[in-house]
N, C-alpha and C positions, 0 to 999 in steps of 0.2 A: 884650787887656785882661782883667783878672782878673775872674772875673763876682762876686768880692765888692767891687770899688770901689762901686758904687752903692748899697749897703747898711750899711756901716760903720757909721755912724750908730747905725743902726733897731739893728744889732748888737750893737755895744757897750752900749744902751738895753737889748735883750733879756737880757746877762749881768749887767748890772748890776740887774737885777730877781730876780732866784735863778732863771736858769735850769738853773744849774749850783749848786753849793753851790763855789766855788772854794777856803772858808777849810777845808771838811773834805779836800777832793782834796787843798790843800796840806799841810793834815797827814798824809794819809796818804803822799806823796810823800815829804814831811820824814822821817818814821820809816823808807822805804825806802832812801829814799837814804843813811842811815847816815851816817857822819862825812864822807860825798861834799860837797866845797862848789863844784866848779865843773860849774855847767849852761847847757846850751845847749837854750832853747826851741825845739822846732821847730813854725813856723805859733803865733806868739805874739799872732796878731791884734793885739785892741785895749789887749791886757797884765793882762788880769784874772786867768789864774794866775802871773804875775811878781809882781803886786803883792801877793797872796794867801802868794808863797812868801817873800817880799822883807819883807814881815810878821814872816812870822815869824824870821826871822834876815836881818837888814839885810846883811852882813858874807861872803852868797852871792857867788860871783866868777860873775855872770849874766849871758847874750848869746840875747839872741832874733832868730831871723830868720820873716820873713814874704814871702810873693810879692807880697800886697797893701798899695801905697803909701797909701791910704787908711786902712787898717787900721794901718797902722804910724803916720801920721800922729797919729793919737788917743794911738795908746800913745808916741808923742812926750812929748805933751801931758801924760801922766801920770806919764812920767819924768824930763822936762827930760833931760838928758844923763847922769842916774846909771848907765844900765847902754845897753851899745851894743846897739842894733837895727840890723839888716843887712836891705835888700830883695834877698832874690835866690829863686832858685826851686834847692828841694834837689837837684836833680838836676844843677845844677850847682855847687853849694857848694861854698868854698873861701875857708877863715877863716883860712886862715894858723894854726892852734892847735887844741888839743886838747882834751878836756871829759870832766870823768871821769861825766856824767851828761844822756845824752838825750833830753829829757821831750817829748812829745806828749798832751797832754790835750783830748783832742779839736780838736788842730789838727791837724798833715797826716796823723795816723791815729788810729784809737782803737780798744778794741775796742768792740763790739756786742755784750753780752749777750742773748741772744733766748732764752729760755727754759732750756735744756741745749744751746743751741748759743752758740757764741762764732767769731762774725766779723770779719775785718779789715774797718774801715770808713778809707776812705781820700779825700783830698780832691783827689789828682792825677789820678783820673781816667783812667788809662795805665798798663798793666802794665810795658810799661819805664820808666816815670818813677816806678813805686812799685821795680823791679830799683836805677836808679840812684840815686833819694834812700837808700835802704838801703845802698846801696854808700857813699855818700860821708857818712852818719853814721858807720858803722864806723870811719869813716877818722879820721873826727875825735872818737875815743875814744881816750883810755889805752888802756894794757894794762890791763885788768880793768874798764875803764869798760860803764857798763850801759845802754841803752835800756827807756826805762820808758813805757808806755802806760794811759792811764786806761782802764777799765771804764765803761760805759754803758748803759741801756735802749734801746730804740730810740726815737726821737722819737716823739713822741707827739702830739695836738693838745689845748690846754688855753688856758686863760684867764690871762692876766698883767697887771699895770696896769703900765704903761711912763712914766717920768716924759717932762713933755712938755719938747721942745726950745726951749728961747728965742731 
């Protein structure tokens, strides 16, 4: 079992409180990715950067995969059927098609800013499951398709008001 099913929730509550800034990550993604309009979220959790990127241009040809059903469950809920979500684990991904744009923003990798250091931060937890999810995004890029990874602080502990659940 994915150890994020039992927290989805609390999760999706934590993003949706600014723990990320998702609508500035999507702009900055949007201006990278250049006239690129087909993306494949990788580890698209509960869909707060789809919905962020989905914002700003409705008209993205968008597919997020997640390992957690839970997680994806929410971002159901948030999408109704507009954009396909896939539960599968990247390492062994196989979408049948191509994506001229990779995005992880802090799901199955991101990087870690630490000071003048810059770290893979990774959620597979396995050096051959970070070898084969790299392998098998490659695969599902164009020719000149790109893998884009958000920049981050490292966690931090702080205080949030989290709306309550009814």
């Amino acid at each position: 079992m994915s150890c994020y099913q039992n927290i989805a929730t609390y999760y999706d509550r934590l993003m949706e409180s600014g723990y990320y800034d998702h609508n500035q990550l999507a702009e900055r993604a949007r201006s990278a990715m250049g006239g690129r309009t087909s993306v494949l979220e990788l580890g698209v959790g509960t869909g707060q950067m789809a919905k962020a990127l989905l914002a700003l241009d409705p008209d993205y040809d968008f597919c997020g995969i997640d390992f957690s059903a839970a997680m994806l469950e929410i971002a159901r809920k948030r999408f109704s059927d507009r954009i396909p979500l896939v539960e599968c684990d990247i390492a062994n991904m196989d979408l049948d098609r191509e994506f001229e744009v990779a995005l992880s923003s802090g799901g199955t990798w991101v990087i870690v800013q630490s000071g003048n250091e810059l770290l893979l931060g990774t959620h597979l937890f396995d050096y051959e499951k970070d070898l084969q999810g790299l392998q098998k995004t490659a695969a599902h890029l164009v020719s000149g398709g790109i893998v884009m990874l958000s920049v981050h602080p490292p966690h931090t502990s702080r205080t949030l008001d989290l709306a309550l659940v009814a």
